[in-house]
N, C-alpha and C positions, 0 to 999 in steps of 0.2 A: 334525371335530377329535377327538385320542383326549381322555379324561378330563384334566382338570388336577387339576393339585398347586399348590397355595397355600402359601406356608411365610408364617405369618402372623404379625406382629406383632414382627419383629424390629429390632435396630436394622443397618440397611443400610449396609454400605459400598459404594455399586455405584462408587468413587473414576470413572474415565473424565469429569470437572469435575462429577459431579453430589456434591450437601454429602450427608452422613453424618444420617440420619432414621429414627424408628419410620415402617415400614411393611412391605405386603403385596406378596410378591411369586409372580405365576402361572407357572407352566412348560408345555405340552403338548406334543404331537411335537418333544420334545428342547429345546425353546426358550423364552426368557422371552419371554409373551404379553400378561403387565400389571404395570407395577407402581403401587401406589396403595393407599391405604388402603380397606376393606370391598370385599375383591374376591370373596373367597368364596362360593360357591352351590351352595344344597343337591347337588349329584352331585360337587363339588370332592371330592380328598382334602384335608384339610389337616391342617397339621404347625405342633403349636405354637414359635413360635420367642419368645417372647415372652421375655423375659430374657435373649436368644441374641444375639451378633454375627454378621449374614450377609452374607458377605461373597464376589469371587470367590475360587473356590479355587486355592491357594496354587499359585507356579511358585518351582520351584529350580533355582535357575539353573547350580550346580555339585553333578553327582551323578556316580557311578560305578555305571552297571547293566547293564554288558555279560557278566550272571553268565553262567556255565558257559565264557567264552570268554576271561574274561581275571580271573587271581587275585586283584584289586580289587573285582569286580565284585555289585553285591547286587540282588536282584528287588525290583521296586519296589513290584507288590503286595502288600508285606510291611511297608508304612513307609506307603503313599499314604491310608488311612485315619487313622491313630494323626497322623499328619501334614497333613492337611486338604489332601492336593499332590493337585493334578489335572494338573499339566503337569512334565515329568520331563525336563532338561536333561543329555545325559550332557556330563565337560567332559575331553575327549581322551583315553577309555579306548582308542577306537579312532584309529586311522590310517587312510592312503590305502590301506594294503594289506588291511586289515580290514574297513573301515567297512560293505561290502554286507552282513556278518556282524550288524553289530549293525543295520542298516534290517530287513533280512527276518528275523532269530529274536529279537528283541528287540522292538523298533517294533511293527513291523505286528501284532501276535496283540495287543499291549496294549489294556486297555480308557480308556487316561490320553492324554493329547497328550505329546508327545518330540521331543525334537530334540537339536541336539549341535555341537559345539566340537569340530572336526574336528584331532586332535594333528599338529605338524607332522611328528611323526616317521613313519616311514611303519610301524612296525609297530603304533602308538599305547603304552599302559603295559601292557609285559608282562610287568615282571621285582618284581612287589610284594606280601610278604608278609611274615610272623613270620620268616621264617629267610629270604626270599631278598628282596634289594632291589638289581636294577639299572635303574639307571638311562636311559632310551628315547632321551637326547641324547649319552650318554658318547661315543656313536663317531657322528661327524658324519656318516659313511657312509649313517648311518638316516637324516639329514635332506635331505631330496629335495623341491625346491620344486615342479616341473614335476608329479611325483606328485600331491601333497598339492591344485595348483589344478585338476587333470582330475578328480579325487573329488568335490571340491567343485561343481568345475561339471555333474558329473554327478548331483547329489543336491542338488539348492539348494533343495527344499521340508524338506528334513531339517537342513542341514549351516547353521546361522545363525552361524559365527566360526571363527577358528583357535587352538587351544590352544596354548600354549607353558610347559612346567616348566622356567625359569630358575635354577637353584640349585645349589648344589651336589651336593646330593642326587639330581637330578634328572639332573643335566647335564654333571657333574663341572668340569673350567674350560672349559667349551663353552657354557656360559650365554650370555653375550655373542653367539656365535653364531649359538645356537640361535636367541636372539630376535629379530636381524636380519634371520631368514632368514625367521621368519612373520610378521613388521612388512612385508616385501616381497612376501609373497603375499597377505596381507589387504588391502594396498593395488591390488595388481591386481583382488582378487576385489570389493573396495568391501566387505571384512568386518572385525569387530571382532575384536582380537584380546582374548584373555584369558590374563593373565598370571600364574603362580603364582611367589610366592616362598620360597626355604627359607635354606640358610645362603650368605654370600656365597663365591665371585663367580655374579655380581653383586650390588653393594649394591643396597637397597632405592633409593638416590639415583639410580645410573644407571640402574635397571629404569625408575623416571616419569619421568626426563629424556628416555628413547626412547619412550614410549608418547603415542598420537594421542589428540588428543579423541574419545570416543567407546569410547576399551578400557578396557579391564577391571585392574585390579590385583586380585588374589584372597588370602585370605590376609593382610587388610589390619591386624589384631589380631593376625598373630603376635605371641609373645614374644621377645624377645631370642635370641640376635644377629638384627640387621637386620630390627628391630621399623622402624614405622613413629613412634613416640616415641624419644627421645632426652633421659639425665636431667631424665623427666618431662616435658616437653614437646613438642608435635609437630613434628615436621621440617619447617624451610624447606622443602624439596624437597617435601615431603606437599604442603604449602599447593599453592604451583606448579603442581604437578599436578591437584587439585581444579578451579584457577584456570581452567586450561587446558579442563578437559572432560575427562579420566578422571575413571572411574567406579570406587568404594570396594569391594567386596564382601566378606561377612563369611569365608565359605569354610573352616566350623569344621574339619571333618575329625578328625585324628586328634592334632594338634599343631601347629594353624595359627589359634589363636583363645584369648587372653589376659585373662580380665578387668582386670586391671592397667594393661594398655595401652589397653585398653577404655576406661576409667575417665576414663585421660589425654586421650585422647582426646575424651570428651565432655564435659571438665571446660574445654574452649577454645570448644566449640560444633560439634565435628567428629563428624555423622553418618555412619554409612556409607550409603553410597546402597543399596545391595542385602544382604540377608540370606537366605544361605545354608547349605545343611548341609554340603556337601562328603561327604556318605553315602557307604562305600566299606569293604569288609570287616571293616576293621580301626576303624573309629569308626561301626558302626551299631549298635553294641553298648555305645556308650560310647566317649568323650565325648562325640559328637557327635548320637546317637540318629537326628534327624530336624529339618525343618524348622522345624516349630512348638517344637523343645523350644529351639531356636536364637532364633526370636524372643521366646520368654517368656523368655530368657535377658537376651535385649536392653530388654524391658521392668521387668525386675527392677534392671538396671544405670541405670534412669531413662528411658531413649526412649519417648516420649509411645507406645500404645499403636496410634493410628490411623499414626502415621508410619513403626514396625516391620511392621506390618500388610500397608502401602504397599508397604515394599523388598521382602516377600517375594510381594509379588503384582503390582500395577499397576506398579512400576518395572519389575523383571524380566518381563515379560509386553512391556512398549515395547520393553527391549533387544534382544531377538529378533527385534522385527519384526512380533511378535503383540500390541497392546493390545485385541482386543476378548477375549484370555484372560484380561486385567487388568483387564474391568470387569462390569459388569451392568445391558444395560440390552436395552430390548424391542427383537426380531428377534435377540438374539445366540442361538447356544447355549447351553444351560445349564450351567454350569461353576461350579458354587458351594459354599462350606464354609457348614457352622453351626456357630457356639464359644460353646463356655459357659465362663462361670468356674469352678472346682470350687474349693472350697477344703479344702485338707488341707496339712498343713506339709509339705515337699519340699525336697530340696538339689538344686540344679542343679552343676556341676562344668567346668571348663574345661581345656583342651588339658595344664596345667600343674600339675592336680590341686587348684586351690583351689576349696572349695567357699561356695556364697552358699546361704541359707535363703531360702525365700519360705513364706508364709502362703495364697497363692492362685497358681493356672498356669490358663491358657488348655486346652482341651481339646477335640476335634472329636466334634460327636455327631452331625455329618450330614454325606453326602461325595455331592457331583452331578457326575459327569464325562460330559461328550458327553449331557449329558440322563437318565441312569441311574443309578443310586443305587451307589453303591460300600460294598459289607462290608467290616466288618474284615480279614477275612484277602484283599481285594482280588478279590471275586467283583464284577458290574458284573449289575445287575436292574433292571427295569423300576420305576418309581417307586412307593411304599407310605407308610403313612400312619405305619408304626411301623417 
């Protein structure tokens, strides 16, 4: 057995039904080999985590990182540190006509886990930037069912659901459509769909009225028009939907994430289930930055700390089809962040420009993917003690 790495003394989220504890946890050939308190031995590395939350590392379940091939697109080694993500969700940058583009020059060279929300459009989002926005639903002509289920059946270790940009921005009055059309392939492929919404048509009502237990609404804290609140309170239809089995996700992005509605939202009892960044040329830079600046977002607006934590790791890790990337326990891979609190005063800021003050954020001072230690700027090295 190569040397182990001991990260000692932290407090553990390995969530997978095990409770939240100070302890020690061992790694060697990529893998957790103990966890328990006084593991450590003279030839261990170990790495103080004392003061530290270790937890697995973070899955985002809505990203854009299909850079150089599509004008959304951002490297994910560029955010997977600063952001505690060891598992990188793209969510329909690509298409049926694309997608071998972003498995073999994207995927495969990464040193992170990836997977992806297969767009129903067949060319996926191609037309998205500062000066050009069209939209991949406007001419139904792109939406090709038969396409979209041969990709998928041909990539099912990659391709975990079917995207759909419902909105108008997206789809122009093809929304409706559009969404019919991946509600009917996800049901042949037995996949989840993930639904974005922007301005109506579709309302936000009839988007949950067609969605299955089990999919996604994304974009769940837009602001107005066709917020998921309603003067101040949450929408019948929200409820319903919850009721039923869709799934909430936060899906910050660029203009898709309200404190406001936020607020309203958790002021009735209504979490989101999943927290995500929606990272994508235009919001990695602001608002949206990254994963983790989305959860300390969330724990700022009051979400208990371990249950923010959750959404951006052990829920979304299930949704996929992958919990053992959602948890930490002996025989998995090693897949794990260490966070500290830092404290310095910081404005966090939202889709709509209001900004909230905090006194302390969460911040990633250790990053484990596939068992190797990941750099800031997204190098992946064999494990070290500093």
């Amino acid at each position: 057995m190569a040397r182990r790495t001991v990260l000692q003394g932290g407090h553990v989220l390995a969530f997978g039904g095990a409770p939240g504890t100070v302890t020690d946890i061992a790694i060697a050939d990529c893998r957790i080999v103990a966890i328990g308190t006084g593991l450590s031995r003279p030839d261990d590395i170990v790495v103080d985590a004392r003061e530290a939350i270790v937890l697995p590392a973070l899955t985002d379940i809505h990203t854009h990182i299909y850079w150089g091939a599509t004008s959304l697109g951002v490297r994910p080694e560029l955010v997977a540190h600063r952001s505690a993500t060891g598992t990188f969700v793209d969510a329909g940058s690509a298409g049926a006509g694309n997608f071998e583009g972003l498995k073999t020059f994207i995927f495969e060279p990464l040193p992170f886990h990836a997977f992806a929300f297969l767009n129903i459009s067949f060319p996926g989002i191609f037309g998205f930037s500062k000066r050009v926005m069209v939209g991949e639903c406007c001419d139904m002509r792109l939406v090709d069912a038969e396409s979209c289920i041969e990709a998928a059946q041909a990539y099912p270790e990659q391709i975990v659901g079917i995207k759909v940009r419902a909105g108008r921005k997206a789809s122009g009055e093809n929304g409706g459509a559009a969404l019919e059309v991946a509600l009917k392939v996800a049901e042949r492929l037995n996949l989840p769909v993930m639904c974005h919404v922007d301005l109506d048509p579709p309302s936000i009502e009839e988007v949950l009225q067609r969605l299955r237990p089990g999919d996604i609404i994304t974009h769940c804290c837009r602001p107005d028009p066709n917020a998921a609140t309603e003067n101040g309170r949450v929408r019948d239809a929200v409820w319903r939907a919850r009721e039923s089995g869709v799934h909430f996700d936060i899906g910050h992005g660029m203009g898709g994430f309200s404190f406001r509605v936020c607020r309203e939202m958790l002021a009735e009892g209504f979490v989101p289930d999943l927290i995500s960044s929606d990272i994508h040329s235009l919001s990695v830079n602001g608002p949206a930055y990254d994963l983790l600046t989305t959860i300390n977002k969330m724990i700022a607006l009051g979400v208990d700390q371990t249950t923010a934590l959750a959404a951006g790791s052990a829920n979304p890790a299930k949704m996929i089809g992958r919990p053992d990337l959602g948890r930490i326990a002996v025989g998995d891979e090693a897949n794990v962040a260490v966070l500290k609190w830092r404290d310095e005063p910081w404005t966090f800021r939202d889709a709509a420009g209001e900004g909230l003050d905090v006194s302390t954020r969460l911040v990633c001072d250790r990053l484990i993917v596939k068992g190797r230690q990941i750099d800031p700027a997204g190098g992946s090295h064999p494990m070290q003690s500093q």
